[in-house]
C-alpha positions as a LaTeX table, in Angstrom:
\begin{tabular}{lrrr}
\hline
Residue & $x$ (\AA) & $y$ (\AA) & $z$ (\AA) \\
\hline
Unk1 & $-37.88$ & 190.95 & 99.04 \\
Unk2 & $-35.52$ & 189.54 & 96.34 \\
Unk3 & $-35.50$ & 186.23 & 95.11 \\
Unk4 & $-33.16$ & 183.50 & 95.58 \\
Unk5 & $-32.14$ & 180.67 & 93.36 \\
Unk6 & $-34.31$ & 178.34 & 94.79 \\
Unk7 & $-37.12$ & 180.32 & 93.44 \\
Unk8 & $-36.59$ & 179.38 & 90.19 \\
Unk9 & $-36.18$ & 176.32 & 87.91 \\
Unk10 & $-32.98$ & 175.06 & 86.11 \\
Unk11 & $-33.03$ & 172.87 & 83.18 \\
Unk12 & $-31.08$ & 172.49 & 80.70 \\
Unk13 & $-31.93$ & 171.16 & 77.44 \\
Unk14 & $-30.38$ & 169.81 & 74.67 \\
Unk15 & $-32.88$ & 169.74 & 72.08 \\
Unk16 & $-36.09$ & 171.45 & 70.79 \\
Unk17 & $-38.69$ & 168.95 & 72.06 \\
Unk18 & $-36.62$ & 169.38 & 75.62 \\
Unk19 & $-36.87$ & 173.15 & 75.09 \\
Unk20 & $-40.85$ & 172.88 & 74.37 \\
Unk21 & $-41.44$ & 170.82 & 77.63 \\
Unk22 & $-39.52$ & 173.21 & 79.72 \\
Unk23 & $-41.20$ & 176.01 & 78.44 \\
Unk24 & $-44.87$ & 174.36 & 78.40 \\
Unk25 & $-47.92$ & 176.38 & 80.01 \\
Unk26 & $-46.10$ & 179.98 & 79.61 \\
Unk27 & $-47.68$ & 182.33 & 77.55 \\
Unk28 & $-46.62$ & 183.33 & 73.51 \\
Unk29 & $-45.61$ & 187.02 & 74.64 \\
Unk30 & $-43.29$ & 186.27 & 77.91 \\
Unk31 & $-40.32$ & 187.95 & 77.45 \\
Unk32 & $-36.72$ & 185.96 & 77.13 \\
Unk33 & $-33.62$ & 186.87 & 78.09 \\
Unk34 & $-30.35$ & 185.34 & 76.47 \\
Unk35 & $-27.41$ & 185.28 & 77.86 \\
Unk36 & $-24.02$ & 183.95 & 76.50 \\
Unk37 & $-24.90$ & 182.44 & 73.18 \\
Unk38 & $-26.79$ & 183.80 & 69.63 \\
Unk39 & $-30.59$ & 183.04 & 69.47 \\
Unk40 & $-33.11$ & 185.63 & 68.01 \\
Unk41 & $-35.44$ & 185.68 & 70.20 \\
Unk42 & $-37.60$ & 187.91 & 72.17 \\
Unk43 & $-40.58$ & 185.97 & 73.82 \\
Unk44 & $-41.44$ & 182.27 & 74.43 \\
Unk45 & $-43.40$ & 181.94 & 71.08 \\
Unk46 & $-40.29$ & 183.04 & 69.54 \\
Unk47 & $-38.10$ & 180.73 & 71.07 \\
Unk48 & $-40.52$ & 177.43 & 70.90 \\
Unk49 & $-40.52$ & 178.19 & 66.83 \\
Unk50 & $-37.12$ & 177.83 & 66.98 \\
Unk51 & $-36.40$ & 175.04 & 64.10 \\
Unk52 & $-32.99$ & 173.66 & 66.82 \\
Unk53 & $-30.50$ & 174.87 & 69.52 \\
Unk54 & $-26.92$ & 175.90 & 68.54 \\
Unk55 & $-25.86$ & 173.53 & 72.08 \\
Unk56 & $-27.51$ & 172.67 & 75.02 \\
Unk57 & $-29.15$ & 175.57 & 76.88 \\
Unk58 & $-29.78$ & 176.69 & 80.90 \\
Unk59 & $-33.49$ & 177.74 & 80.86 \\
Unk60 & $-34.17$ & 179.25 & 84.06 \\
Unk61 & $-37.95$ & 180.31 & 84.82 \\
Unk62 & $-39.48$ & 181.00 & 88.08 \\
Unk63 & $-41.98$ & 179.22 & 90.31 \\
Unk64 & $-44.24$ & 182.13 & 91.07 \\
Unk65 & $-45.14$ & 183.59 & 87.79 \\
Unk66 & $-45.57$ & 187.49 & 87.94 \\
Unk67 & $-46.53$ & 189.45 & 85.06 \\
Unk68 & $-42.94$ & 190.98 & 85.20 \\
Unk69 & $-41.64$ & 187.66 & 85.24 \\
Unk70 & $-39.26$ & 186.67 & 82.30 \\
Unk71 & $-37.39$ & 183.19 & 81.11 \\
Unk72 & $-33.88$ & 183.05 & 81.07 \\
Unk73 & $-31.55$ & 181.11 & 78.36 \\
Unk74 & $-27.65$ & 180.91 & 78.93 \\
Unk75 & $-25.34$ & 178.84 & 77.35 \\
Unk76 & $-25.45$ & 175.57 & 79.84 \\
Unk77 & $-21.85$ & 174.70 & 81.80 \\
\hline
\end{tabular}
């Protein structure tokens, strides 16, 4: 079964408080993915330290959380 976009959440974000809300409940050590811009992060601890965002940021994160489950960041359109 694969998933479809409606199994996930898009926000996007435009600043760290934003980023914090969106990312609110998931665990320290869930892994991130980052696509199309520079951040230095590997999990959702490392990414809510964050001191600010270089632009406003797609976070994508699914609805049913699996322990394989991972956030996404892009560069928002």
């Amino acid at each position: 079964m694969g998933l479809l976009a409606q199994d996930f959440s898009n926000l996007v974000v435009r600043t760290m408080d934003g980023l914090r809300v969106a990312v609110a409940g998931l665990p320290n050590d869930m892994p991130v993915d980052v696509e199309g811009l520079v951040l230095d992060v590997m999990n959702v601890g490392e990414l809510r330290a964050l001191e600010r965002l270089p632009q406003p940021v797609c976070v994508r994160i699914a609805y049913r959380l699996l322990p394989e489950s991972r956030v996404h960041v892009s560069a928002a359109e």
